[in-house]
N, CA, C and O atoms as a Tinker XYZ file with bonds, in Angstrom:
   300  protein
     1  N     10.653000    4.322000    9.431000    73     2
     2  CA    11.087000    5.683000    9.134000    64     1     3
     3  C     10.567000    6.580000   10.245000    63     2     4     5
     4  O      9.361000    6.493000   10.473000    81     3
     5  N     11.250000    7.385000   10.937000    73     3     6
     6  CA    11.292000    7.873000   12.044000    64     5     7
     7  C     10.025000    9.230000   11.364000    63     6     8     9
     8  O      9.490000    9.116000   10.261000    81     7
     9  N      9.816000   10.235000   12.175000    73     7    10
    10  CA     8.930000   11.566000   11.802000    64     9    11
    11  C      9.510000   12.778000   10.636000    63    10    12    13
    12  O      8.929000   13.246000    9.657000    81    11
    13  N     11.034000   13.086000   11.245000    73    11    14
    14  CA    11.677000   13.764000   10.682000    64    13    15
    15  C     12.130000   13.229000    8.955000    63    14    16    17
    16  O     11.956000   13.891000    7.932000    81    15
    17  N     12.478000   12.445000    9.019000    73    15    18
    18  CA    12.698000   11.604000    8.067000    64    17    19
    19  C     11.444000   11.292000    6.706000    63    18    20    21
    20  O     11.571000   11.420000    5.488000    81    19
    21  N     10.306000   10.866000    7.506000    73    19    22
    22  CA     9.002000   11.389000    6.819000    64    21    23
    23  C      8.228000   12.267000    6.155000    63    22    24    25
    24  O      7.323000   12.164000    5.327000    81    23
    25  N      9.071000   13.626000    6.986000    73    23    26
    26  CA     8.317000   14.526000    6.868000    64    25    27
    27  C      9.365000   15.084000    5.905000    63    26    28    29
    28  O      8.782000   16.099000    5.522000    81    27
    29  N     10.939000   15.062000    5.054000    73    27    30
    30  CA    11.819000   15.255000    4.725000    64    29    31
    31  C     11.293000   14.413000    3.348000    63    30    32    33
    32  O     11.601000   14.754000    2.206000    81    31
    33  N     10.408000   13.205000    3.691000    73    31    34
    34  CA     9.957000   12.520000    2.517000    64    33    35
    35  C      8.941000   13.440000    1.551000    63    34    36    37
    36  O      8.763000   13.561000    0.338000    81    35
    37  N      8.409000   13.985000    2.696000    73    35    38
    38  CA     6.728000   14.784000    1.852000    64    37    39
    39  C      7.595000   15.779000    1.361000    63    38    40    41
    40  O      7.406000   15.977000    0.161000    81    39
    41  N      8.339000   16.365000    1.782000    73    39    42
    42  CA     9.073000   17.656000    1.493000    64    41    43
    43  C     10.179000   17.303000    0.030000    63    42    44    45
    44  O     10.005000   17.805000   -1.080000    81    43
    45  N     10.920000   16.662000    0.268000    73    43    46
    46  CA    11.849000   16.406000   -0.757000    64    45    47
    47  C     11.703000   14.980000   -0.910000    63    46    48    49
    48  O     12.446000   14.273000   -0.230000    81    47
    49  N     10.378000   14.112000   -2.147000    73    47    50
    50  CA    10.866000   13.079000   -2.344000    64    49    51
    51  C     11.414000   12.458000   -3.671000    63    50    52    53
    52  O     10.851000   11.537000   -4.263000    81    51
    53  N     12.237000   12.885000   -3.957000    73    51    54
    54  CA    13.177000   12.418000   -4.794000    64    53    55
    55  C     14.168000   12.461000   -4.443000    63    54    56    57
    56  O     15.014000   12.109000   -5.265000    81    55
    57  N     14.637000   12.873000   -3.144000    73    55    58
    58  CA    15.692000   12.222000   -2.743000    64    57    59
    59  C     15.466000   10.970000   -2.002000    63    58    60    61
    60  O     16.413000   10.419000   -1.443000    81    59
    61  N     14.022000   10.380000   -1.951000    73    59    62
    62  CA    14.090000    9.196000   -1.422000    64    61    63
    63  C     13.935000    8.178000   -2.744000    63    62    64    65
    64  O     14.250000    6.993000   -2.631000    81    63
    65  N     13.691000    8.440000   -3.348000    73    63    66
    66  CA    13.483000    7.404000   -4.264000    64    65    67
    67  C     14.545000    6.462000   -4.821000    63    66    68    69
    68  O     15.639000    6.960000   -5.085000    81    67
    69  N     14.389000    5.398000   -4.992000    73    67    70
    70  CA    14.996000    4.541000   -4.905000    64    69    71
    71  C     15.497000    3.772000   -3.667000    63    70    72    73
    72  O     16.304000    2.856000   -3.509000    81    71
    73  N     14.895000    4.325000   -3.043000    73    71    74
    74  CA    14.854000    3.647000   -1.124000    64    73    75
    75  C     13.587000    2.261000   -0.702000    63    74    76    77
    76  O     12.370000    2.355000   -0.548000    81    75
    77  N     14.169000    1.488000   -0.647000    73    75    78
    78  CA    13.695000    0.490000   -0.360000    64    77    79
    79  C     12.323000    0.267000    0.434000    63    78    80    81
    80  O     12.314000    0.509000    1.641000    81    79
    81  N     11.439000   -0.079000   -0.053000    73    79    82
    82  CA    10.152000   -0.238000    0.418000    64    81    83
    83  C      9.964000   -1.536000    1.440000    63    82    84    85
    84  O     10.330000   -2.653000    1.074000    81    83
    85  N      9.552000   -1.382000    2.342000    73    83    86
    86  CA     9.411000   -2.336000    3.271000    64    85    87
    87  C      8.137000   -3.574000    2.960000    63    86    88    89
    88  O      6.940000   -3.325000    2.820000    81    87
    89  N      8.728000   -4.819000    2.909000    73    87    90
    90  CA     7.805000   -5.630000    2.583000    64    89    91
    91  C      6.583000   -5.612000    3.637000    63    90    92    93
    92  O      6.571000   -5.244000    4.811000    81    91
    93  N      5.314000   -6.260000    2.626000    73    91    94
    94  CA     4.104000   -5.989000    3.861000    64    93    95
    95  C      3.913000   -7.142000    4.441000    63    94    96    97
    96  O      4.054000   -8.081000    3.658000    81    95
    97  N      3.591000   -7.495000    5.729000    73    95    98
    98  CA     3.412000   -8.973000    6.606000    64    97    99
    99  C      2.435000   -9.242000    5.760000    63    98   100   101
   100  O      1.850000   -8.404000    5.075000    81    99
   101  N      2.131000  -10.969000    5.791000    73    99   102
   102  CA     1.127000  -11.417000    4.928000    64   101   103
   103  C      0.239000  -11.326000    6.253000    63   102   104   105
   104  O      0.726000  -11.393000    7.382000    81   103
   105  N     -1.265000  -11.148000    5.955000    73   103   106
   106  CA    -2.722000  -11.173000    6.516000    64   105   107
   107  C     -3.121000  -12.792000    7.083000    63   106   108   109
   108  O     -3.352000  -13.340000    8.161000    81   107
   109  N     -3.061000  -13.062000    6.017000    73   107   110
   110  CA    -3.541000  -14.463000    6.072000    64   109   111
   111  C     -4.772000  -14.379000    5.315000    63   110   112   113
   112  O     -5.524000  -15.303000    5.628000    81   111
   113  N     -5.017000  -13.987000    4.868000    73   111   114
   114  CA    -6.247000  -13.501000    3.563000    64   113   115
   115  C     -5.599000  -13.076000    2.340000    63   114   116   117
   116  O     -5.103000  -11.999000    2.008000    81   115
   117  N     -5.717000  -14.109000    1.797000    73   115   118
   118  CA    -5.030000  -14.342000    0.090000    64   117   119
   119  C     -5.214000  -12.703000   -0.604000    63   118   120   121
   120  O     -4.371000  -11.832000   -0.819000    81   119
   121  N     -6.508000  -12.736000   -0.801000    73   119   122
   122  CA    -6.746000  -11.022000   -1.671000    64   121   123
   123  C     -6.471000  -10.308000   -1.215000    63   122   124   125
   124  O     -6.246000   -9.344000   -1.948000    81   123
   125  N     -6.170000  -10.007000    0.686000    73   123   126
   126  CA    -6.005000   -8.913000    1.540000    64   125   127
   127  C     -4.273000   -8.567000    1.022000    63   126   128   129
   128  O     -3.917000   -7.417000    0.766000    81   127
   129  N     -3.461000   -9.596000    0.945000    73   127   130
   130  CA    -2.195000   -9.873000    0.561000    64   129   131
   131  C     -1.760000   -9.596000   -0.468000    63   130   132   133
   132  O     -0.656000   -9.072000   -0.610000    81   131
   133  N     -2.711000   -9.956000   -1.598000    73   131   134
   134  CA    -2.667000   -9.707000   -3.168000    64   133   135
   135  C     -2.724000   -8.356000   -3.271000    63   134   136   137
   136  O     -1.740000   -7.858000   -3.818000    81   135
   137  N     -3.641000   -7.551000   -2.884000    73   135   138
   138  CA    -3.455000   -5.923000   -2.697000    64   137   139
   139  C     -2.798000   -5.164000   -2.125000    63   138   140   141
   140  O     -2.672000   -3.989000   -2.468000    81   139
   141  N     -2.108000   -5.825000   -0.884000    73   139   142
   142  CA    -1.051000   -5.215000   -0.538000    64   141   143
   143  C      0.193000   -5.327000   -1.183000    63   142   144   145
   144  O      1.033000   -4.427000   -1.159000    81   143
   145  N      0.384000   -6.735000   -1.936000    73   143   146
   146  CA     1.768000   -7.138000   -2.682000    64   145   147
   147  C      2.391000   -5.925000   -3.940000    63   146   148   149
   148  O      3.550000   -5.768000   -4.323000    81   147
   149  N      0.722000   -4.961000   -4.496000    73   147   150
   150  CA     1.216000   -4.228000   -5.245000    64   149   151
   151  C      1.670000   -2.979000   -4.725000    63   150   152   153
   152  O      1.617000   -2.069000   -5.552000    81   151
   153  N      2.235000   -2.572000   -3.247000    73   151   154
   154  CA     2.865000   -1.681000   -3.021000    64   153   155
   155  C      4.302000   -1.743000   -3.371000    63   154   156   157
   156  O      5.046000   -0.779000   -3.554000    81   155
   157  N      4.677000   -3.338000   -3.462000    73   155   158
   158  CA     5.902000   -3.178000   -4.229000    64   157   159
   159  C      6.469000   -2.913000   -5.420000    63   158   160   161
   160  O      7.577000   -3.162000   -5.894000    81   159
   161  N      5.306000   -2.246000   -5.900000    73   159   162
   162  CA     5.173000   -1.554000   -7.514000    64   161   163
   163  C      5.761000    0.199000   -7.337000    63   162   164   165
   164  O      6.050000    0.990000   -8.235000    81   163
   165  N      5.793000    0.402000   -5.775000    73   163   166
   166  CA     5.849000    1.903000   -5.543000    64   165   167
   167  C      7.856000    2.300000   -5.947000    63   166   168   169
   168  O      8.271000    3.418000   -6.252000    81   167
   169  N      8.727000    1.033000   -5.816000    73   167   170
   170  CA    10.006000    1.396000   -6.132000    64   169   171
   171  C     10.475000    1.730000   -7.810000    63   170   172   173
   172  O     11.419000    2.364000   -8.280000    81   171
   173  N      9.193000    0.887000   -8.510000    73   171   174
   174  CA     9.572000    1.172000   -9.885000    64   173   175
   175  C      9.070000    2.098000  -10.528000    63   174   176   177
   176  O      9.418000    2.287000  -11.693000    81   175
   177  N      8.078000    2.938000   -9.873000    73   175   178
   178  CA     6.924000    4.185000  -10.185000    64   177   179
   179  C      7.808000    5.742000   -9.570000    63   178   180   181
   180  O      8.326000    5.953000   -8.473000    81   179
   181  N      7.711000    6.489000  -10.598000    73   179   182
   182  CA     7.885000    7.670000  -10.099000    64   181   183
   183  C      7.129000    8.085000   -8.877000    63   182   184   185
   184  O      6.303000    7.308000   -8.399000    81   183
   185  N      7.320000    9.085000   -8.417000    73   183   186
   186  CA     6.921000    9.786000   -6.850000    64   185   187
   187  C      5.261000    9.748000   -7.320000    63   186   188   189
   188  O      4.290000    9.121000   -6.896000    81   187
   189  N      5.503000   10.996000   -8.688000    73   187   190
   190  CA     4.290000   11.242000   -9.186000    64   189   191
   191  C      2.971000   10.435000   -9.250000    63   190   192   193
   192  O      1.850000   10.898000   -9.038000    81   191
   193  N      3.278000    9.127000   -9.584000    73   191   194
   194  CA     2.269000    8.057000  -10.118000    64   193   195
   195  C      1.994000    7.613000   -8.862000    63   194   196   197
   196  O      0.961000    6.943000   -8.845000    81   195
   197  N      2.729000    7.777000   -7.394000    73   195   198
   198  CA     2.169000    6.507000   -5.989000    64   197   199
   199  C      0.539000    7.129000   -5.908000    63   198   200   201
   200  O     -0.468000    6.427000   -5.996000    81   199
   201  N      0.554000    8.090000   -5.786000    73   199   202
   202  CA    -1.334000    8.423000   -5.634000    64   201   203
   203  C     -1.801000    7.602000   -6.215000    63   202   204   205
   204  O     -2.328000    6.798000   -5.447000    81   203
   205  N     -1.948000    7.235000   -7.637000    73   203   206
   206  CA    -2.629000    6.655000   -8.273000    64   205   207
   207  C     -2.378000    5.100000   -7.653000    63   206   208   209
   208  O     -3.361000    4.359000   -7.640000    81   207
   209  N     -1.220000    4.635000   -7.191000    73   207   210
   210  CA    -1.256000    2.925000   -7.050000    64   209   211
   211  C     -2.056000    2.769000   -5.411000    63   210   212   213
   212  O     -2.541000    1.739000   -4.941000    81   211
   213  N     -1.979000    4.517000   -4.597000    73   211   214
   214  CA    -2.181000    3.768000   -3.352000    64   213   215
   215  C     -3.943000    3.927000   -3.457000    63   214   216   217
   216  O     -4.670000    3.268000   -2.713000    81   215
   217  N     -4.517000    4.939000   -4.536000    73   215   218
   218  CA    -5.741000    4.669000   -4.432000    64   217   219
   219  C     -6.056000    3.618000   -4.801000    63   218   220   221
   220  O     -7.021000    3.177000   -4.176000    81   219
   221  N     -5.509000    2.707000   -5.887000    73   219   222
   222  CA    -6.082000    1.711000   -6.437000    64   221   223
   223  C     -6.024000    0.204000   -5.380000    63   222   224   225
   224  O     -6.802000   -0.747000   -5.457000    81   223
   225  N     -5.020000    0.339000   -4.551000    73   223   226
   226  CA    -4.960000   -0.132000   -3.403000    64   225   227
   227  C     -5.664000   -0.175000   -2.731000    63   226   228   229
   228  O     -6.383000   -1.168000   -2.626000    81   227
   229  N     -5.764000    0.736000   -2.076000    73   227   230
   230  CA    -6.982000    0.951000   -1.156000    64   229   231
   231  C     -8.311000    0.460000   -1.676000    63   230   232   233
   232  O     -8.940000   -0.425000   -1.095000    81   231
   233  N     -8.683000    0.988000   -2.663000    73   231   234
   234  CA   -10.255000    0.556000   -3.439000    64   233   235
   235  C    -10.221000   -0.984000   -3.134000    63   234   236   237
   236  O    -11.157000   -1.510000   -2.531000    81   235
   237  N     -9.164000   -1.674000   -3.544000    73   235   238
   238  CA    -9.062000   -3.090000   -3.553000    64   237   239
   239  C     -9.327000   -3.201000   -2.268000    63   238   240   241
   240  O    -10.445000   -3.695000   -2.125000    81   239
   241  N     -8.774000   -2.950000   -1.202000    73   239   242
   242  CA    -8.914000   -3.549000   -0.050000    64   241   243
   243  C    -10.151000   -2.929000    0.835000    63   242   244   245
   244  O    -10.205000   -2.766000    2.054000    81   243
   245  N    -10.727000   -2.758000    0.239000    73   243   246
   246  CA   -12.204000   -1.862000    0.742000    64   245   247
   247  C    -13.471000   -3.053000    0.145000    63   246   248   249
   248  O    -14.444000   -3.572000    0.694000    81   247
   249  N    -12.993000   -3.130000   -0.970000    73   247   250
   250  CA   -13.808000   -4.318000   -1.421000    64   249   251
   251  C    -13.263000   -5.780000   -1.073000    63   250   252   253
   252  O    -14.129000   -6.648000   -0.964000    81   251
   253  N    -12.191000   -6.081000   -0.923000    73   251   254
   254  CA   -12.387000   -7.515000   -0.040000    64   253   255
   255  C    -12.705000   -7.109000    0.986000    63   254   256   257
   256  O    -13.669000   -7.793000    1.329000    81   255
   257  N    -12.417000   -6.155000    1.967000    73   255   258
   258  CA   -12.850000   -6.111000    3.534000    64   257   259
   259  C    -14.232000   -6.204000    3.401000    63   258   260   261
   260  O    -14.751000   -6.900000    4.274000    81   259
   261  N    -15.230000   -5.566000    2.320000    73   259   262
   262  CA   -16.204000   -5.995000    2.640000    64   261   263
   263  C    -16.923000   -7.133000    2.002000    63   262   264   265
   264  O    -18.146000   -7.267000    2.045000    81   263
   265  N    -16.424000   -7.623000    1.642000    73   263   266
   266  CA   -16.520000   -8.881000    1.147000    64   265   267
   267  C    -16.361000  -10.043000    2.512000    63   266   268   269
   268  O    -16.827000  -11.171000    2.349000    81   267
   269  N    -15.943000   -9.821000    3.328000    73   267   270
   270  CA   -15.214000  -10.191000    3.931000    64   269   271
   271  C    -15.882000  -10.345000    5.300000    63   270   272   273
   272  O    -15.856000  -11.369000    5.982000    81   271
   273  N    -16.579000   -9.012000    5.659000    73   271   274
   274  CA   -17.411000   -8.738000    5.860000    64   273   275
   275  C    -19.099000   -9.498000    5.840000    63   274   276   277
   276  O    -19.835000   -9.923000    6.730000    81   275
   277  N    -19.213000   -9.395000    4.337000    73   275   278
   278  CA   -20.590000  -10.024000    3.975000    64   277   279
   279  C    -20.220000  -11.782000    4.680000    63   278   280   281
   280  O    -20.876000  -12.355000    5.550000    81   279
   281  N    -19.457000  -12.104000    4.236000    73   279   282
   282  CA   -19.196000  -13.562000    4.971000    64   281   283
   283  C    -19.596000  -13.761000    6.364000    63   282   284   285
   284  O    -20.616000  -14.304000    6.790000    81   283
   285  N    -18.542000  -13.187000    7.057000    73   283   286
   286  CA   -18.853000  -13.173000    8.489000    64   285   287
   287  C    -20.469000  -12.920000    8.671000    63   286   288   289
   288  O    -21.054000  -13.319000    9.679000    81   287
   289  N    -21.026000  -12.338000    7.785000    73   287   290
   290  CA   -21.967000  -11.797000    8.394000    64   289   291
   291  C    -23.096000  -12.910000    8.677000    63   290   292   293
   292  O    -23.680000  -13.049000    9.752000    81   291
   293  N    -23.313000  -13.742000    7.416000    73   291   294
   294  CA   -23.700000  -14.820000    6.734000    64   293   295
   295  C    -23.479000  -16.177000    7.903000    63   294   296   297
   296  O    -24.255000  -17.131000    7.951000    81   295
   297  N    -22.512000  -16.051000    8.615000    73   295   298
   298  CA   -22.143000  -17.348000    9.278000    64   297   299
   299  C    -23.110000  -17.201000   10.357000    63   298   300
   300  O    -23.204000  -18.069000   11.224000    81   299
């Protein structure tokens, strides 16, 4: 999605909705993947509710990264 287009998103998004979410490349880290897989929850969620899925997202992937983290560290 280009800038204009983006910024047409923040501005008016309900006219995007129902617009196809772009799948996420897999990581190669099972849980890194697993938390990203639930952005494809964002086409069946109102506009309203994505805050809530991308924080819960994020949290997830804050805690495997450091998880992830502690490993490497360990070796």
């Amino acid at each position: 999605m280009d800038i204009e287009r983006t910024a047409e998103a923040v501005e008016l998004p309900q006219a995007f909705e129902g617009m196809a979410v772009p799948e996420p490349e897999p990581t190669g880290h099972p849980e890194v993947d697993a938390a990203l897989d639930r952005l494809r929850e964002l086409a069946d969620r109102p506009t309203g509710a994505h805050p809530d899925l991308y924080d819960g997202v994020h949290q997830r992937l804050q805690q495997v990264l450091a998880q992830i983290d502690q490993q490497d560290a360990g070796r």
